[in-house]
FIFI-856875 format. One record per residue (C-alpha): y, x, z; residue in one letter. Coordinates in pm, 1 decimal. Layout:
BEGIN
+----------+----------+----------+------+
:       yy :       xx :       zz : type :
+----------+----------+----------+------+
:        Y :        X :        Z :    A :
...
+----------+----------+----------+------+
This chain:
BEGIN
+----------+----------+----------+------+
:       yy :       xx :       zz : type :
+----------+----------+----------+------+
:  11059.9 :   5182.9 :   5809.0 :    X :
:  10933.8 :   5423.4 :   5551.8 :    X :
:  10755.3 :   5633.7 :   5756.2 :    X :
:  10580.0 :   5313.5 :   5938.0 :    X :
:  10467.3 :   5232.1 :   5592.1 :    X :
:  10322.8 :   5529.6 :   5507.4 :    X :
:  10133.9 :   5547.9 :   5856.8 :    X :
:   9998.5 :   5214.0 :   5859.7 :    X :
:   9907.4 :   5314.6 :   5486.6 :    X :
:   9721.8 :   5612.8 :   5518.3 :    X :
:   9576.0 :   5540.5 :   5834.9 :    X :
:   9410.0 :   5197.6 :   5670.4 :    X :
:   9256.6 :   5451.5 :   5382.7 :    X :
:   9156.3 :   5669.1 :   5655.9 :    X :
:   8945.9 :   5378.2 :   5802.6 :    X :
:   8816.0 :   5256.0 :   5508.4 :    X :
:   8675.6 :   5582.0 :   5358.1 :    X :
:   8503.8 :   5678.3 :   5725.2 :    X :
:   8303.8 :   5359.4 :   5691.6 :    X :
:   8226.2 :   5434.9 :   5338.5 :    X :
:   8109.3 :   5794.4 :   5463.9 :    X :
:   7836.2 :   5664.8 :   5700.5 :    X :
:   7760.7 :   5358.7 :   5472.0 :    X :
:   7720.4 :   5506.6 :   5128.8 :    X :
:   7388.3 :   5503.6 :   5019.0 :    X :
:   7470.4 :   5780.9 :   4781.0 :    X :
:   7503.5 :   6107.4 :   4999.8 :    X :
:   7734.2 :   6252.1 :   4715.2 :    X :
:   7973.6 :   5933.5 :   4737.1 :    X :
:   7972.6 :   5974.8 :   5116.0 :    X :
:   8035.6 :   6334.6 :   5056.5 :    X :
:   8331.7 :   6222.5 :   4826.0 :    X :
:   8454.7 :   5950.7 :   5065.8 :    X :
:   8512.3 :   6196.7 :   5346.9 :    X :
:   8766.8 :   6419.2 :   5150.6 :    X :
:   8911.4 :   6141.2 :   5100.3 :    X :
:   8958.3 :   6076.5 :   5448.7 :    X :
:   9009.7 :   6451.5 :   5521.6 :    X :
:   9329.7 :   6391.3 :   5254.2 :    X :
:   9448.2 :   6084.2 :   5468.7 :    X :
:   9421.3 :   6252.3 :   5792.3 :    X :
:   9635.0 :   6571.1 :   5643.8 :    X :
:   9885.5 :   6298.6 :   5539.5 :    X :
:   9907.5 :   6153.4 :   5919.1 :    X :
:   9929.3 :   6478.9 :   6036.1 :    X :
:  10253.4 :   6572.6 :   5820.4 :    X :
:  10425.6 :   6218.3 :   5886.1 :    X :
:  10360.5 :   6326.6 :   6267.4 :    X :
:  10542.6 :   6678.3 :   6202.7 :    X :
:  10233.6 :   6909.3 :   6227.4 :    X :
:  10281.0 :   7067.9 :   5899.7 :    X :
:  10026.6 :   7369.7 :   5984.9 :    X :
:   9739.9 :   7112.9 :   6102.5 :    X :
:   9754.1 :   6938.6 :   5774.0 :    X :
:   9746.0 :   7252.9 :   5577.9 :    X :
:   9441.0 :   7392.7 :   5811.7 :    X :
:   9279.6 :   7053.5 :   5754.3 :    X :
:   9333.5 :   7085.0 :   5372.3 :    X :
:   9268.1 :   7394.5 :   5300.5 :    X :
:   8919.1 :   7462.4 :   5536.7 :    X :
:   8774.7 :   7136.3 :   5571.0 :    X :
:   8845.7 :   6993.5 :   5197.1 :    X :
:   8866.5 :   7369.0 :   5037.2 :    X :
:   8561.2 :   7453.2 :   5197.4 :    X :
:   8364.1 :   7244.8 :   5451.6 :    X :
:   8341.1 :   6911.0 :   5229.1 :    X :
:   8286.6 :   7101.5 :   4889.4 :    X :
:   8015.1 :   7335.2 :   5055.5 :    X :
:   7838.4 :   6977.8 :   5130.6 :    X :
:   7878.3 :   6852.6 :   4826.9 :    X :
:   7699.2 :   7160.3 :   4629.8 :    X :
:   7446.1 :   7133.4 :   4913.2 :    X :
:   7386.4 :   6785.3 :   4846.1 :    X :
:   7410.1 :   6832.5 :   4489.3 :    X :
:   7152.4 :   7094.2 :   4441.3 :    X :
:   6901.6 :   7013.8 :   4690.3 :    X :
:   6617.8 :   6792.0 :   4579.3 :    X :
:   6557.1 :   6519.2 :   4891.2 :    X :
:   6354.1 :   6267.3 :   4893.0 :    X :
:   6545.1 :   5987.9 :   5074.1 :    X :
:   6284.5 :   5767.4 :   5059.3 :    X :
:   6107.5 :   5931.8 :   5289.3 :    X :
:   6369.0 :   6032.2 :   5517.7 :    X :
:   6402.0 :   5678.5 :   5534.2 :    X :
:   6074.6 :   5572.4 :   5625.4 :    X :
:   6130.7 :   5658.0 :   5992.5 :    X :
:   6457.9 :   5467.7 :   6029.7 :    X :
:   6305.2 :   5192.1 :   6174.2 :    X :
:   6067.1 :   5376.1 :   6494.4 :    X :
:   6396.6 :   5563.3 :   6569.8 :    X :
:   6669.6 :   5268.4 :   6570.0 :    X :
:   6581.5 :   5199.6 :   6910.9 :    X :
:   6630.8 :   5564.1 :   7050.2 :    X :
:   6949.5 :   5584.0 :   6828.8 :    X :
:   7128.3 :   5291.2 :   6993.6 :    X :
:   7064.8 :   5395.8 :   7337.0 :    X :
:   7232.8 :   5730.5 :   7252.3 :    X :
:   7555.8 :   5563.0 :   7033.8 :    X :
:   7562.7 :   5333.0 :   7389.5 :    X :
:   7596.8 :   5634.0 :   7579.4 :    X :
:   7894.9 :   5767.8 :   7361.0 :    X :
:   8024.3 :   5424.3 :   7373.7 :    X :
:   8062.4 :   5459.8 :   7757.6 :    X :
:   8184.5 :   5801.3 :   7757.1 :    X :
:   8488.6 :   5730.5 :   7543.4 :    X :
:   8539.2 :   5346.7 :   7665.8 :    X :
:   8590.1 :   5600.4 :   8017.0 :    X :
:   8778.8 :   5859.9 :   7862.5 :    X :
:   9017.4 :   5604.8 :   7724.0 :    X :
:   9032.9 :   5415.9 :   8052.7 :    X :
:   9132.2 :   5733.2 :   8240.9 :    X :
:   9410.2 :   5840.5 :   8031.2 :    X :
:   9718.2 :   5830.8 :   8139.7 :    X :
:  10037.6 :   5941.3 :   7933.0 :    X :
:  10317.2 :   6237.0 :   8136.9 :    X :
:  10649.2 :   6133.0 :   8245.7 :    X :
:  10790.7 :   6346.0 :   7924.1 :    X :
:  10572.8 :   6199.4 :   7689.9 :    X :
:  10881.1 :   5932.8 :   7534.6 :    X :
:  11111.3 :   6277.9 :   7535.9 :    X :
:  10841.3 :   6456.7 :   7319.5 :    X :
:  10790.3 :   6225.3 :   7082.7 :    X :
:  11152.6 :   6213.7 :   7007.5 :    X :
:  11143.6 :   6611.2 :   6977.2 :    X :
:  10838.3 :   6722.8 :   6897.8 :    X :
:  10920.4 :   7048.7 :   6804.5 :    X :
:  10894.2 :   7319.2 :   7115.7 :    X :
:  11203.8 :   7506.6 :   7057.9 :    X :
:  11490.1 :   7635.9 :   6853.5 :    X :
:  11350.8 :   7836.8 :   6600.6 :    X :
:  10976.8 :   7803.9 :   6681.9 :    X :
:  10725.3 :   7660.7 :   6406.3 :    X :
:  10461.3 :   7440.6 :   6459.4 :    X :
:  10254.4 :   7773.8 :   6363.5 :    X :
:  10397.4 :   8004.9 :   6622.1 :    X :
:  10366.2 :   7745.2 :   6914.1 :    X :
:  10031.4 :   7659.1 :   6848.1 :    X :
:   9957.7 :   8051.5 :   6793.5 :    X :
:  10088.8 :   8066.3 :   7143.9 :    X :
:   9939.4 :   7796.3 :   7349.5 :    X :
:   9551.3 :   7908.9 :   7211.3 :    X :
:   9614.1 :   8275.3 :   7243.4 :    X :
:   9744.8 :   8279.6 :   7605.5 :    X :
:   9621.4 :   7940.9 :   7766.0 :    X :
:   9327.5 :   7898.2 :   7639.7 :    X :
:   9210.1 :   8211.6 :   7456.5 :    X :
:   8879.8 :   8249.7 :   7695.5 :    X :
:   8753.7 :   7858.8 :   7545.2 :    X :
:   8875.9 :   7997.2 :   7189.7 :    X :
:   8673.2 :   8293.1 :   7221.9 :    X :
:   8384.6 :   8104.9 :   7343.3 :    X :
:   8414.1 :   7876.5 :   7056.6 :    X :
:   8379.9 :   8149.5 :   6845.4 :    X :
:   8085.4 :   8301.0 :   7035.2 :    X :
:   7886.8 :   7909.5 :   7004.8 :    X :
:   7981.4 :   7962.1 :   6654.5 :    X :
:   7848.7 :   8289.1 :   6587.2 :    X :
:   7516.4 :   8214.8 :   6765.0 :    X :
:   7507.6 :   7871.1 :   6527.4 :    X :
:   7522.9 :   8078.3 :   6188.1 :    X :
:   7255.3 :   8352.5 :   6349.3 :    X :
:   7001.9 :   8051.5 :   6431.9 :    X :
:   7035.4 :   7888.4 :   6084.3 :    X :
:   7001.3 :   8214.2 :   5924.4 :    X :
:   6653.4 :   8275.5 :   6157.9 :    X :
:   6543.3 :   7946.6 :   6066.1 :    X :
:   6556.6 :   7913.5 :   5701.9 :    X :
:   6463.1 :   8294.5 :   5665.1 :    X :
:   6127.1 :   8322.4 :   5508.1 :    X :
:   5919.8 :   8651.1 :   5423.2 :    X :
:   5756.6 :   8542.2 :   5099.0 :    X :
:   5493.5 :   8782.3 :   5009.6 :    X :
:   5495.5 :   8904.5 :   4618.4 :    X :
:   5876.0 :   8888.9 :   4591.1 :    X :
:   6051.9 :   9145.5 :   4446.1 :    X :
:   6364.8 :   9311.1 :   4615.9 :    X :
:   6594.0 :   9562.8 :   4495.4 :    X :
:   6600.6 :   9902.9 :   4592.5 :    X :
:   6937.9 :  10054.6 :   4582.3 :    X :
:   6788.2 :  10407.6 :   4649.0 :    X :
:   6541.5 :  10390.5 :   4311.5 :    X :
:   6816.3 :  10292.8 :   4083.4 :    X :
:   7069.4 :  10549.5 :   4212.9 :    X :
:   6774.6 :  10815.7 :   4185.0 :    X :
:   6688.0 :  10696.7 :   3819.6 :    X :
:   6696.0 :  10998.3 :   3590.6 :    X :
:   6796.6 :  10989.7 :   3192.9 :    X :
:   6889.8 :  10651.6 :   3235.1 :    X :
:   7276.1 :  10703.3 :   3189.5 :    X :
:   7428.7 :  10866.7 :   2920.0 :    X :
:   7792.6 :  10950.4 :   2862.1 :    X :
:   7911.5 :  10967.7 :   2519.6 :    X :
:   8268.8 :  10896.4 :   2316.1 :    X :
:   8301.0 :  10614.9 :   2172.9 :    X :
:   8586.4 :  10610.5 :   1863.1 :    X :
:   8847.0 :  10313.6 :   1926.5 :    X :
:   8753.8 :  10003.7 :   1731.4 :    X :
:   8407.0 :  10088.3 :   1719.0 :    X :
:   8155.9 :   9794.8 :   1802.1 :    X :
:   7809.5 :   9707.3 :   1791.3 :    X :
:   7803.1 :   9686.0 :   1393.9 :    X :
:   7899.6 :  10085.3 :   1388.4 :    X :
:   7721.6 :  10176.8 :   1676.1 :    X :
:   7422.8 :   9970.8 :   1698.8 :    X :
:   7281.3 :   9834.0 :   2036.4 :    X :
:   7226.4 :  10122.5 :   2264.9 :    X :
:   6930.1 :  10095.0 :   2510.1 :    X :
:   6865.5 :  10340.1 :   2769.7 :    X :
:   6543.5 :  10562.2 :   2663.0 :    X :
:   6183.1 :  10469.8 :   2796.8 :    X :
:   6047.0 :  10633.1 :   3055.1 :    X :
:   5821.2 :  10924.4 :   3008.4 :    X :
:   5432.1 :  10883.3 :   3033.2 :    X :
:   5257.1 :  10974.5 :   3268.7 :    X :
:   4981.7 :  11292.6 :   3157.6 :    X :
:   4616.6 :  11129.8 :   3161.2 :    X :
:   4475.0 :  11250.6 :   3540.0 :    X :
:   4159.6 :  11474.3 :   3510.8 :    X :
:   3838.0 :  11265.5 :   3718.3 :    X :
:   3573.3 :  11465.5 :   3790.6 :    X :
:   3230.2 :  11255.5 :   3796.9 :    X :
:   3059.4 :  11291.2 :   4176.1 :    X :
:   2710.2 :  11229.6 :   4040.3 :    X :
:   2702.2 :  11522.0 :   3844.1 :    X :
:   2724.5 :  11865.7 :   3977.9 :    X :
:   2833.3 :  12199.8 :   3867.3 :    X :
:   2988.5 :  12258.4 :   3506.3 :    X :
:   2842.4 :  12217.4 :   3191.6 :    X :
+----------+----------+----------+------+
């Protein structure tokens, strides 16, 4: 009865803060709303027995996914107003695709079908005596289907390469560092002894020493010839 509770519970916040994710006008409150629902999910997750999914989901997608978006939203400066402005000339296009996903899943759904174990699994979920959630799952995507998670992680890879070509820009004038200068600086480290309890009232403010000058270079004038 307890756990029914709880499900019905979480799984009504769950709902709730989606909506609120796609229908926030503030990008940081939808930002907000969906680690909320991230939180909810974990919760579902653990009253289903999947400890190790609700950690995962926890840990990457709310440690990491949902506060990366946040700083992102945070500290860029976009003009919604004119992200906006298009809405309208693009509403059209946009409901033929959701349509399409519509269909797909109102298929998917209609095609599924549950196994003649499925009522003896949910009353044991776990897969053996003394196998974790951890070690099962560490099993069935490293031997079943370790080709789709290494192409996963090949789609992945080529993702973060793209973004990194496409917001890469060469601005001209900007200073980089040069870790072979400063290692080949000269008289621009000094090692001395410093007494214990010594600070910057005894010893001052130590700055490395400028840089010699350069001797005046020698022109000879072209219009004039020979010495005088």
């Amino acid at each position: 009865m307890i756990a029914a509770l709880a499900f019905y519970l979480f799984a009504a916040i769950l709902i709730a803060s989606a909506v609120m994710v796609v229908t926030a006008r503030n990008p940081v409150h939808s930002v907000l709303f969906l680690i909320l629902a991230f939180f909810n999910a974990a919760a579902l997750f653990l009253i289903a027995g999947a400890e190790f999914l609700a950690m995962i989901l926890v840990i990457v997608y709310v440690g990491a996914v949902a506060v990366l978006f946040l700083f992102v939203v945070m500290m860029l400066d976009i003009d919604f107003a004119q992200l906006r402005e298009g809405f309208q000339r693009y509403a059209p296009f946009g409901a033929v695709i959701g349509g399409i996903l519509f269909l797909e899943l109102a298929f998917v759904l209609g095609s599924w079908s549950f196994a003649d174990s499925a009522d003896d699994l949910r009353l044991s979920p776990n897969p053996g005596a003394g196998v974790t959630n951890a070690e099962a799952l560490g099993r069935i995507l490293y031997t079943d289907y370790v080709y789709l998670f290494q192409a996963a992680g090949m789609v992945l890879l080529v993702a973060m390469i793209g973004a990194i070509v496409l917001t890469h820009r060469d601005r001209p004038g900007t200073r980089r560092q040069s870790i072979a200068d400063q290692v080949a600086r000269a008289n621009s480290i000094s090692l001395e002894k410093v007494p214990v309890g010594a600070g910057v009232k005894e010893l001052g403010i130590r700055r490395p020493p400028e840089p010699a000058a350069e001797p005046p270079r020698v022109t000879h004038d072209a219009g004039h010839g020979g010495h005088h």
